[in-house]
VOGU-3710 file (C-alpha; in Angstrom, 3 decimals, decimal comma):
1> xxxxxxxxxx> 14,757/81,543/-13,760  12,900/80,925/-10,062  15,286/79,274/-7,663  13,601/76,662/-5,875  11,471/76,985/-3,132  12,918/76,775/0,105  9,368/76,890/2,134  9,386/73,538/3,962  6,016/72,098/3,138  4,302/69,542/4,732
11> xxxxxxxxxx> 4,144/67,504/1,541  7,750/68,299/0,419  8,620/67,078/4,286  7,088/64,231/3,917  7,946/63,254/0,346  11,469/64,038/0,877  11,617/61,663/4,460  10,333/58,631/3,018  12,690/59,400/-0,069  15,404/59,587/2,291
21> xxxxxxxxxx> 14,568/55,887/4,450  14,102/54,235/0,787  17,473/55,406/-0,378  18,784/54,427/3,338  17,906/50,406/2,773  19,893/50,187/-0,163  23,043/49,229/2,056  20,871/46,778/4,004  19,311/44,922/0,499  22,868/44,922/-1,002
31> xxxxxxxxxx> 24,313/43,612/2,653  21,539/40,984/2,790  21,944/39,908/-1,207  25,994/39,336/-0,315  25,418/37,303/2,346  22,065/34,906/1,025  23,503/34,128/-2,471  26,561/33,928/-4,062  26,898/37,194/-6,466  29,551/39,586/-6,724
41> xxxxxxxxxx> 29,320/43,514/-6,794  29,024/44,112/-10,859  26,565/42,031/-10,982  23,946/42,985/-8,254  24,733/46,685/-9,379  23,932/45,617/-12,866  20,369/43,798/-12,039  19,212/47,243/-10,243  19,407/48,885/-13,502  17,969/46,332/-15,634
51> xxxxxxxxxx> 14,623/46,099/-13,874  14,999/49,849/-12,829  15,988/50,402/-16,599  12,290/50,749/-18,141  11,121/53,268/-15,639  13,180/55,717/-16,410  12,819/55,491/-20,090  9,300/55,638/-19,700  9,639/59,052/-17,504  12,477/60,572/-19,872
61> xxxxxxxxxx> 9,900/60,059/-23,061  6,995/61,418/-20,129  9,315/64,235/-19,451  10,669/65,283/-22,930  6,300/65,417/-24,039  5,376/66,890/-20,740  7,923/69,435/-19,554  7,717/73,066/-20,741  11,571/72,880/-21,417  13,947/73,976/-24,216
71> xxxxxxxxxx> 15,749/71,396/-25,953  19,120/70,125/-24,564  21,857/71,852/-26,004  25,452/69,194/-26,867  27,131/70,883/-23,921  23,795/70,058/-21,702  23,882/66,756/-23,076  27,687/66,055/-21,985  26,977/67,469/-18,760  24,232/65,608/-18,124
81> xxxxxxxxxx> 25,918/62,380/-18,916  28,892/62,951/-17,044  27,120/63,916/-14,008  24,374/60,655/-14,236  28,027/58,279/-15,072  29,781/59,733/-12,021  26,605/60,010/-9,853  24,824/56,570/-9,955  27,343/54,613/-12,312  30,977/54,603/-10,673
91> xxxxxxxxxx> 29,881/56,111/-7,211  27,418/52,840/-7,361  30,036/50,573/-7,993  32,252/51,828/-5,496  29,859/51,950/-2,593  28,864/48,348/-3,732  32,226/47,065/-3,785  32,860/48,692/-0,536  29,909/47,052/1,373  31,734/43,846/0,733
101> xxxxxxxxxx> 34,019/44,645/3,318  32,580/46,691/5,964  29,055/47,269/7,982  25,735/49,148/6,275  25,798/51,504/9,310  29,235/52,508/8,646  29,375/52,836/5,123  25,863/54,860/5,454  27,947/57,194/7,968  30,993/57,376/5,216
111> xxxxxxxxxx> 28,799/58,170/3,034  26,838/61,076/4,856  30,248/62,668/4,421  29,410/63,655/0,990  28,001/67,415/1,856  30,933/67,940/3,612  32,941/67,590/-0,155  30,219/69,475/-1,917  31,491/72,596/0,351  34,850/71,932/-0,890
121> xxxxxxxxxx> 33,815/71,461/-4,242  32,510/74,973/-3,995  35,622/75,941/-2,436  37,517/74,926/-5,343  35,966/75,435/-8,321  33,331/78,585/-7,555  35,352/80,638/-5,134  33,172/80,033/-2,223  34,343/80,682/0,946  34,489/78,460/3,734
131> xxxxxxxxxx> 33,036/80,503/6,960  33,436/80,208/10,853  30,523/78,424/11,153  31,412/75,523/8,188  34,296/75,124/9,707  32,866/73,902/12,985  30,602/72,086/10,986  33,463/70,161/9,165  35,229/69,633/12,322  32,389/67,834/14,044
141> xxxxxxxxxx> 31,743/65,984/11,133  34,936/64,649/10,871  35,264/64,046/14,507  31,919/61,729/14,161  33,511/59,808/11,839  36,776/59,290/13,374  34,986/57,919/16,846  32,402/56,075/14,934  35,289/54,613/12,694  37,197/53,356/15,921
151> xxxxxxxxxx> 34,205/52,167/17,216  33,648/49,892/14,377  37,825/49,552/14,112  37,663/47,282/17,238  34,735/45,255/15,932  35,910/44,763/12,402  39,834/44,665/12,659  40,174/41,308/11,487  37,541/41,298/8,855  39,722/41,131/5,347
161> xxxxxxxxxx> 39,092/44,125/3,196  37,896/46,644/6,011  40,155/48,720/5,114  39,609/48,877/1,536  36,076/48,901/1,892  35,995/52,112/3,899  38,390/53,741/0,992  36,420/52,970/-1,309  33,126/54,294/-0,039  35,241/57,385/0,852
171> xxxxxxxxxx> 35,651/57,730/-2,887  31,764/57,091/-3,549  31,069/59,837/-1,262  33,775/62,114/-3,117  31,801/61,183/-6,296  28,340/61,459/-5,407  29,130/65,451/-3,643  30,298/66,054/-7,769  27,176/64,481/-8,687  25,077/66,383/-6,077
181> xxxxxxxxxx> 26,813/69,509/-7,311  26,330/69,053/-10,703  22,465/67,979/-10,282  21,901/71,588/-8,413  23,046/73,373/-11,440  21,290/71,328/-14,011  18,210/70,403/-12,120  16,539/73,932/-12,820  17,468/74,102/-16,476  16,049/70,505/-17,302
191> xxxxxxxxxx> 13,699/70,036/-14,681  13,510/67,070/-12,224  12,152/64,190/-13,994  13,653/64,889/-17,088  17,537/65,323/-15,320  17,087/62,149/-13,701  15,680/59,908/-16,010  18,731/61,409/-18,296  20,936/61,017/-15,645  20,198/57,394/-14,745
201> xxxxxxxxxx> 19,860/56,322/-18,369  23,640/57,734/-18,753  24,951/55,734/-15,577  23,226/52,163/-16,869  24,879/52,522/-20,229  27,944/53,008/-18,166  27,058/49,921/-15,946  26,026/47,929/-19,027  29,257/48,269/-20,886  31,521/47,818/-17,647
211> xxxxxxxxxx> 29,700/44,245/-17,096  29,732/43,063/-20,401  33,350/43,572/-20,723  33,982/41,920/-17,553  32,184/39,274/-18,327  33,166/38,776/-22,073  29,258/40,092/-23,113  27,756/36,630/-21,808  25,142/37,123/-19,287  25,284/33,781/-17,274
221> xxxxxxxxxx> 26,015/35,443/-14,414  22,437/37,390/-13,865  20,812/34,195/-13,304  21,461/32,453/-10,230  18,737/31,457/-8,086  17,159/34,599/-6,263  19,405/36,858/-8,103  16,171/38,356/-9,559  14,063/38,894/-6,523  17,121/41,095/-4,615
231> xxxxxxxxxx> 17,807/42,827/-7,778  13,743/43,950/-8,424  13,830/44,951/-4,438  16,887/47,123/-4,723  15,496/48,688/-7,996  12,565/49,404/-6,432  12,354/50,055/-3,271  16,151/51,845/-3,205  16,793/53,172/-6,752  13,615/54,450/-8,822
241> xxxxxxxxxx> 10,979/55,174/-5,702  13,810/57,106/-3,646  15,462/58,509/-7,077  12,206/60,529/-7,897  10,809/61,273/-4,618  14,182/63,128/-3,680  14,662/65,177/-7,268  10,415/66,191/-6,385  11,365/67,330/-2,796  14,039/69,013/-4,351
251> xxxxxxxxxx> 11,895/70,901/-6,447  8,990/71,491/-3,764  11,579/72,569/-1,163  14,577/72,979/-2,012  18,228/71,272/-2,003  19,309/72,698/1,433  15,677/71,492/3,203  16,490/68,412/1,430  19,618/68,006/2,432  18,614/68,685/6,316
261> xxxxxxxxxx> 15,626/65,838/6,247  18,206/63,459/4,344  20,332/63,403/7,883  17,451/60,791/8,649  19,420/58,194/6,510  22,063/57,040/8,428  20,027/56,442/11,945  17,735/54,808/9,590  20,633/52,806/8,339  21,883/51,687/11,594
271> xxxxxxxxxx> 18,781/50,538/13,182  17,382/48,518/9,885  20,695/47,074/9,848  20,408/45,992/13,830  17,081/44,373/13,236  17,488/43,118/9,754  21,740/41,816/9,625  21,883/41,572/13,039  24,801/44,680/13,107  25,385/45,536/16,630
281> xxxxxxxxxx> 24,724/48,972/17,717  27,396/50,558/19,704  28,439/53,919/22,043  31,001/55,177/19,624  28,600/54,966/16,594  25,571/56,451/18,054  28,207/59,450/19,567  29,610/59,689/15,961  26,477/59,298/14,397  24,912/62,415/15,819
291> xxxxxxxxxx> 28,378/64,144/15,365  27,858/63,783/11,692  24,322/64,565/11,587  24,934/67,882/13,719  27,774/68,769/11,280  25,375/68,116/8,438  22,565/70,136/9,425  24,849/72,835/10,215  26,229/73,356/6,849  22,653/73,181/5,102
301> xxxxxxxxxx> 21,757/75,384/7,841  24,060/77,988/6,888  23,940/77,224/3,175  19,761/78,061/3,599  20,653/80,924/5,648  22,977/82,587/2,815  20,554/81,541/-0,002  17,396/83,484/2,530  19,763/86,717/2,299  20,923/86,382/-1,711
//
């Protein structure tokens, strides 16, 4: 089976970058949704998937008619709904929950730490080794985070939860590397559409079941006043557009281009949340932004690099 393309076309480029600043206003919707009306984490998280919901059963029925791809096989099938649970169900709820507590620029920068764990992840369960070069990667990286965390330490102190909030977007980012890891392994034997529409059909199940329980199966809680219009904007414009633009510039280009143009998110984070929330843009975060972003694009640099020579 062809390994995807690594040739960065102009419309893989393209499709891939504006997949990248949808994904990127997610924090700024959910921020903005917290603060305007009163609704808690489960809930917002469980409105994206009911309007997103019927868009990706429509493209897993397009998919299953349209792809030239063999049936799913049970073990497929288990992997594919693990991955979609752990990618977009509980790393969703845990960045969600964790954007109670601190900024969208910071938990965007948390988040960009998620490449970093897919190396490890490699580490540990294929036997890759880490070279020279990752290793300087990983150390700026981690560098960026620690000054941009300080930074943002001396702002938010005394806000209640910061702590907790940055632990548990830690954890979302450990979650969605094993979802990013899994999706590059499954992606070519199912296709694009087809593994996310699986994918995200497995994680709202998931999301479904967790809020009915919490909530004792009544759904009362969907339908305060402008509950609706934040949930069909974050379904939108930062879950089904960004969802399948990414998994098609993964195809056209590859996960390691994609992965390099995806370092747009968190600048695109911080400055929509300056104009937007009102989040104050400081030394230490622009210093540890482009830390992070340098650390990022060296690992998918070297990642391409070995791929060029395999």
């Amino acid at each position: 089976m062809p390994a995807p393309s690594t040739k960065l076309s102009a419309a893989g480029f393209l499709i891939t970058l504006a997949g990248s600043i949808l994904f990127s206003t997610k924090a700024v919707i959910v921020k903005k949704a917290f603060a305007d009306i009163k609704i808690d984490a489960l809930s917002l998280l469980t409105l994206r998937m009911v309007f997103s919901l019927p868009f990706y059963v429509v493209a897993a029925w397009l998919a299953g008619r349209n792809e030239n791809k063999a049936s799913l096989t049970n073990k497929e099938w288990v992997q594919v709904l693990l991955v979609g649970a752990c990618g977009y169900y509980l790393s969703s709820f845990l960045d969600f929950e964790g954007l109670r507590y601190i900024s969208a620029g910071l938990e965007r920068l948390i988040l960009f730490l998620y490449p970093t764990f897919v190396v490890f992840i490699n580490l540990i369960l294929f036997k890759q080794k880490i070279n020279k070069l990752q290793w300087v990667a990983l150390c700026l990286t981690y560098t960026g985070i620690a000054i941009a965390y300080a930074g943002e330490l001396k702002l938010d102190h005394s806000q209640a939860g910061f702590y907790l909030g940055s632990g548990l977007v830690f954890l979302c980012a450990i979650t969605f590397a094993i979802y990013t890891a899994g999706s590059g392994r499954l992606i070519p034997k199912l296709g694009a559409t087809r593994f996310t529409a699986y994918s995200m059909l497995s994680a709202t199940a998931g999301i479904f079941i967790h809020f009915l329980i919490q909530n004792n199966g009544k759904l009362e809680s969907l339908s305060g006043p402008g509950y609706w219009g934040f949930g069909i904007a974050i379904a939108i414009f930062a879950t089904i557009l960004p969802s399948f633009l990414i998994s098609n510039g993964m195809k056209r280009i590859g996960s390691n281009n994609v992965a390099i143009i995806s370092s747009i998110g968190p600048v695109s984070t911080i400055l929509q949340a300056h104009f937007i929330l009102g989040e104050p843009i400081i030394m230490a975060q622009i210093v540890g932004t482009v830390l992070v972003i340098i650390g990022v694009l060296l690992i998918g640099w070297r990642s391409q690099s070995t791929t060029a020579k395999n």
